[in-house]
C-alpha positions in Angstrom: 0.0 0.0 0.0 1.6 3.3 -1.1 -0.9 6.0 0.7 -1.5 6.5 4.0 -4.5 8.7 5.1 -4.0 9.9 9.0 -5.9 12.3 11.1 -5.5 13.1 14.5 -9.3 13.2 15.1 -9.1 9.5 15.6 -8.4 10.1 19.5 -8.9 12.2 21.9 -8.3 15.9 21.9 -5.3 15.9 24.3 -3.8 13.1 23.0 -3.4 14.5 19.2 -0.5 16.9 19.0 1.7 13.6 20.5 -0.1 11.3 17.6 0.7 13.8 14.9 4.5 14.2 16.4 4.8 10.4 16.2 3.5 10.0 12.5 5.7 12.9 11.6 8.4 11.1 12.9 7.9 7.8 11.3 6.8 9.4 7.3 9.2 12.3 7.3 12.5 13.6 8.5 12.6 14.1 12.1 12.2 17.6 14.0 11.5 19.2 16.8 8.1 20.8 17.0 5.6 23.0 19.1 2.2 24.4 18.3 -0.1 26.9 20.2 -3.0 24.4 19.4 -1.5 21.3 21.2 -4.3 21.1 23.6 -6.6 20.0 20.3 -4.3 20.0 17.3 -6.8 18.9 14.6 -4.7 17.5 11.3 -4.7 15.6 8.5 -2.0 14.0 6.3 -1.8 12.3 3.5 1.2 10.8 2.4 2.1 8.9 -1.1 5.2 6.6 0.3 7.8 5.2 -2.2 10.5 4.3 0.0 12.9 7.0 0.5 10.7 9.6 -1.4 7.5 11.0 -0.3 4.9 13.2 -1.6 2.8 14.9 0.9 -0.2 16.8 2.1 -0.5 18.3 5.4 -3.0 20.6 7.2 -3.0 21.8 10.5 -3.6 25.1 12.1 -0.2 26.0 13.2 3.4 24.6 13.6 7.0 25.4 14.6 9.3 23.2 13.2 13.4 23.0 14.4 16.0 20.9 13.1 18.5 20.7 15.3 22.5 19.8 15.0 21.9 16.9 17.6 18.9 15.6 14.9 20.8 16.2 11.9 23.8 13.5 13.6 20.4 11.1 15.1 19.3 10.9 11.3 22.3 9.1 9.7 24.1 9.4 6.6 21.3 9.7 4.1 20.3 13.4 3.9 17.6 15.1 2.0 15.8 17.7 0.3 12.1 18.9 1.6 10.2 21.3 -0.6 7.1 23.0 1.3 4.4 24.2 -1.8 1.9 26.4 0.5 -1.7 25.5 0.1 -3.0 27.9 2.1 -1.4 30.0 5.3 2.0 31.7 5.6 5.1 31.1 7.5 8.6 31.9 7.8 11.4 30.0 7.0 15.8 30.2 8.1 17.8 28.2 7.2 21.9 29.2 7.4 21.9 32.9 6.7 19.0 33.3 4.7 15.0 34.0 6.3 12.2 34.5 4.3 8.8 34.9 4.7 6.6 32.6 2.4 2.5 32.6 1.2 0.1 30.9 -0.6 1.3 29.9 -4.0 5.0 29.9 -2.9 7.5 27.1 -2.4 10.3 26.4 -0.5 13.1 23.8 -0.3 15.0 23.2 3.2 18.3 20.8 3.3 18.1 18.5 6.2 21.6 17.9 6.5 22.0 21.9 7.7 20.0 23.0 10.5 16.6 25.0 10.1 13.3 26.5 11.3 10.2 27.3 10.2 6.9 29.0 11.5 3.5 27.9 9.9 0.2 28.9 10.6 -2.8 29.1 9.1 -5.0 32.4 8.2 -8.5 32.2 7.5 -7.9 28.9 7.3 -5.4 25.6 7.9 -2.3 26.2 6.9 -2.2 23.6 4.2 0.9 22.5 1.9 2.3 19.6 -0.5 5.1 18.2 0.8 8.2 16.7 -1.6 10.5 14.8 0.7 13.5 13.4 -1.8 17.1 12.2 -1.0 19.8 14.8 -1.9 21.3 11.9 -4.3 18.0 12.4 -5.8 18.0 15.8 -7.5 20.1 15.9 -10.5 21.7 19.3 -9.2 25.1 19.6 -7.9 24.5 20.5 -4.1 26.2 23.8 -4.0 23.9 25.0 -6.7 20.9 23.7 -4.8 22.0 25.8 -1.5 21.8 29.2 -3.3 18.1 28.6 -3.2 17.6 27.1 -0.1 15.3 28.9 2.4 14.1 31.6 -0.8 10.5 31.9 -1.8 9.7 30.8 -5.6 6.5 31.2 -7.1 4.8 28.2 -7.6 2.6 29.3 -10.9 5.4 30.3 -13.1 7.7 28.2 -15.9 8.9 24.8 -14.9 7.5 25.8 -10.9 4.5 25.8 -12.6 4.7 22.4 -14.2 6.2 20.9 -10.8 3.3 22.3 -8.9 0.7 21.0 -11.6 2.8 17.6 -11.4 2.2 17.1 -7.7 -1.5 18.2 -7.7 -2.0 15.4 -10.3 0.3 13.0 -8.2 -1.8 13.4 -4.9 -5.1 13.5 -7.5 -3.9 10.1 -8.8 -2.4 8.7 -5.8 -4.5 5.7 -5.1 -4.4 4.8 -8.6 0.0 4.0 -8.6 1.5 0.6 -7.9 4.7 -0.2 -6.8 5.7 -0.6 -10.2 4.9 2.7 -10.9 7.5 4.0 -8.0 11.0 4.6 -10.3 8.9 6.8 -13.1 7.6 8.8 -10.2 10.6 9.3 -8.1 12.5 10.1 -11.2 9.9 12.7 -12.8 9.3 14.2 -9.7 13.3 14.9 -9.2 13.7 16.2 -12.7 10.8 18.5 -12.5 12.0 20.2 -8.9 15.2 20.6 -10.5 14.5 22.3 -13.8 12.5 24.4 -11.6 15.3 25.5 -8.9 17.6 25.5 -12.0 15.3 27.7 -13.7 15.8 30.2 -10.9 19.3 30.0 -11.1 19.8 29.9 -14.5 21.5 26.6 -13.6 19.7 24.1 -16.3 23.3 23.6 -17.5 24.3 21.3 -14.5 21.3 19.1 -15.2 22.2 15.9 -16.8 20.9 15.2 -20.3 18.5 12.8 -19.6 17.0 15.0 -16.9 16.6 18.0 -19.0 14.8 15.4 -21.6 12.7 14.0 -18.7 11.5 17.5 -17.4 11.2 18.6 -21.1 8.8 15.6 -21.7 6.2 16.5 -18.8 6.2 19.9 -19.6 5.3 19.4 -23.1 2.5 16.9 -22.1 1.3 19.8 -19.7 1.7 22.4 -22.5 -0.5 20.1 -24.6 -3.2 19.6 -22.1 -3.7 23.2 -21.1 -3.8 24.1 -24.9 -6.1 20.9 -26.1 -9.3 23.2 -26.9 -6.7 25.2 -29.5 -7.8 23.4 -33.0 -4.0 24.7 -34.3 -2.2 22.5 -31.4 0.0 20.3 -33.3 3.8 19.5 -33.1 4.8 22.5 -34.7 2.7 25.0 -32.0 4.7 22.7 -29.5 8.0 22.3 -30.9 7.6 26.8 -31.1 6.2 27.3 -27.7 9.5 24.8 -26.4 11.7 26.6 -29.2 12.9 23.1 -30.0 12.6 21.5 -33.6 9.9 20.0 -34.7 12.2 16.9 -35.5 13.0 16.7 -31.6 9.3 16.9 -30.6 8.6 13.6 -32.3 12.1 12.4 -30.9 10.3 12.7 -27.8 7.2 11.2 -28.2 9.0 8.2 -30.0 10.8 7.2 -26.9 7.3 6.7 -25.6 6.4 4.3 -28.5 3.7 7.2 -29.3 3.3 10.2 -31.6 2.8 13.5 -30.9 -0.9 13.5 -32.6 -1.9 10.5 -31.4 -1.0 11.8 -28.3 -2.9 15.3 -28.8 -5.7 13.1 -30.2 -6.2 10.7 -26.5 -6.4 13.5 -24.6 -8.8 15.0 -26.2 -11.3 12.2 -26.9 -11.1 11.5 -23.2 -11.8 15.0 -22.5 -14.8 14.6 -24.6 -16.1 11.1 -23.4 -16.3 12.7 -19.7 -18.2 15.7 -20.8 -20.9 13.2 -22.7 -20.8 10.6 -19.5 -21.4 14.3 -17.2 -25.0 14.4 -16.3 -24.6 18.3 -15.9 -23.9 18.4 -19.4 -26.6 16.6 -21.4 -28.6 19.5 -23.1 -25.2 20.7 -24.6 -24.7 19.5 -28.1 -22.4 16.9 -28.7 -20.3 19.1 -31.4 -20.0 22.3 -28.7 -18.3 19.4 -26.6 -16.4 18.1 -29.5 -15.7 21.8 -30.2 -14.5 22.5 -26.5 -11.8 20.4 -26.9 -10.1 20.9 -30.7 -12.5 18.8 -32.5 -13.6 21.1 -35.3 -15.1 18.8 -38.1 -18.0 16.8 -36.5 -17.8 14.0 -38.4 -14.0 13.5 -37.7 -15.1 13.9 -34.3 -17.5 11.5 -34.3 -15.4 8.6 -36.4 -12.1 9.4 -33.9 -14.5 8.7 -31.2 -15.9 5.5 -32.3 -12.5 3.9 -33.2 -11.2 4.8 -29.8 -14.5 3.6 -27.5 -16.5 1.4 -29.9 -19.5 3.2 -30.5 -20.9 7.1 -31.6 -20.2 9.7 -29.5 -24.5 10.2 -29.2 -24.7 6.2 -28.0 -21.6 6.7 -25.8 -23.7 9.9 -24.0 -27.4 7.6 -23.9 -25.5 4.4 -22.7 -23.2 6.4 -19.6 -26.4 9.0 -19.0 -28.5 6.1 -18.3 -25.9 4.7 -16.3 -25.3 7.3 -14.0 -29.6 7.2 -13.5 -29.4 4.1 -12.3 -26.9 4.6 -9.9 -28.7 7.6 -8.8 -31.9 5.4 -8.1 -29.8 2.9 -6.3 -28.1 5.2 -4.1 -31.4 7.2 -3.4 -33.5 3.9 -2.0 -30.7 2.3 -0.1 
């Protein structure tokens, strides 16, 4: 089993705060912490555990986290790389000489082998973050480069920070869904991602290897390609100019995935368009607006695409998953 749900409203209000300080312990690197709320410290984590790498999310309405020389020698050898994305709340973060403050929309990565703190609280809500946990061995960066960035704000919604963040909201989406076979694709995508983006920052791409830049360069074309799917002139060229790369290299790409880029652009899009015809919400729209919505501009392309990828029309598809999705309702509705 690679997630593991945990709240602390599973016992008692005074016993939480030790429960979550326990868990903490066990799924992440260990710290020293304190909160003002430890009389009835409500929080929830959710953790997505392959081994030595984690991906995280964690609520709770406030936290002071130290790391301490005498924990950094009680850990070990292995050392490693936490990066805090802030859900929602604020905090502020020191690490060596540098202290920042961070927000909403922000990351930040701490070393663990250095000694840190960090204050979080929540504002009109639970602080909230996702949580990348990642041995330093990891990150294809050389570790001198990584510590001009440590314990520095970076937004979280721009370039190759962007794509990481939309990379880990997917992950924790899709968590329940990954085997253990899935684990060395994950660890792998998720390292090359955080480091084009602290690269990025530091105009540091150079020190990536070539397989990593390749790696990071795949995912970020596949996320280029689903934010742009309702474009009808999304091809490999519009890709290979938006990633001012060759078109030639764009296909390179998708040919190490035993795929084209079309075929590709093609998937997304028809399942795009077979959960808008299966959405209840949906059914007085037209079947070519949906088709439409998502880059389909000639109906009856639209329509055969469909059938070849699902086995029947698009209209058929709708009746069969509409009808469906009554049934259930019924069924649900008397018990």
């Amino acid at each position: 089993m690679l997630v593991h749900n945990f709240s602390t409203e599973m016992v008692a209000a005074q016993d939480r705060f030790e429960l979550w300080e326990e868990f903490a312990v066990h799924s992440h690197m260990r710290n020293w912490i304190r909160s003002d709320h430890e009389d009835d410290f409500r929080a929830t984590m959710r953790v997505l555990d392959m081994g030595d790498t984690q991906i995280s999310t964690m609520t709770f309405p406030s936290l002071e986290v130290v790391r301490t020389p005498k924990l950094i020698r009680q850990q070990g050898d292995r050392e490693f790389y936490q990066v805090n994305c802030v859900l929602s709340g604020a905090g502020d973060v020191s690490q060596g000489a540098q202290n920042t403050s961070i927000r909403q929309g922000q990351l930040v990565l701490v070393d663990s082998g250095l000694p840190f703190r960090g204050r979080l609280r929540g504002e009109s809500e639970n602080y909230a973050a996702m949580i990348i946990q990642l041995p330093r061995d990891l990150l294809p960066l050389p570790w001198k480069t990584v510590q001009r960035v440590t314990a520095r704000p970076i937004c979280g919604y721009q370039g190759m920070s962007g794509v990481l963040w939309r990379w880990l909201t997917e992950v924790h989406a899709r968590a329940d869904e990954f085997t253990p076979a899935d684990i060395p694709t994950l660890r792998s995508v998720t390292a090359d991602l955080l480091a084009a983006a602290l690269g990025g920052c530091l105009d540091a791409e150079d020190t990536m290897t070539p397989e990593s830049r390749r790696r990071a360069l795949q995912v970020q074309i596949r996320d280029f390609i689903r934010r742009n799917l309702g474009d009808p002139s999304l091809s490999p060229a519009t890709i290979a100019a938006a990633h001012r790369i060759s078109v030639r290299y764009v296909h390179q790409l998708f040919a190490e995935e035993d795929a084209t880029a079309a075929a590709w652009i093609r998937g997304r899009r028809l399942e795009r368009c077979r959960r808008d015809l299966a959405n209840p919400h949906l059914q007085l729209r037209p079947i070519h607006a949906i088709a439409a919505q998502w880059g389909f501009i000639d109906a009856a392309h639209f329509s055969r695409a469909f059938r070849a990828a699902y086995g029947m029309p698009p209209r058929d598809y709708r009746q069969h998953a509409l009808r469906g999705a009554v049934r259930e309702s019924a069924s649900a509705l008397h018990g």
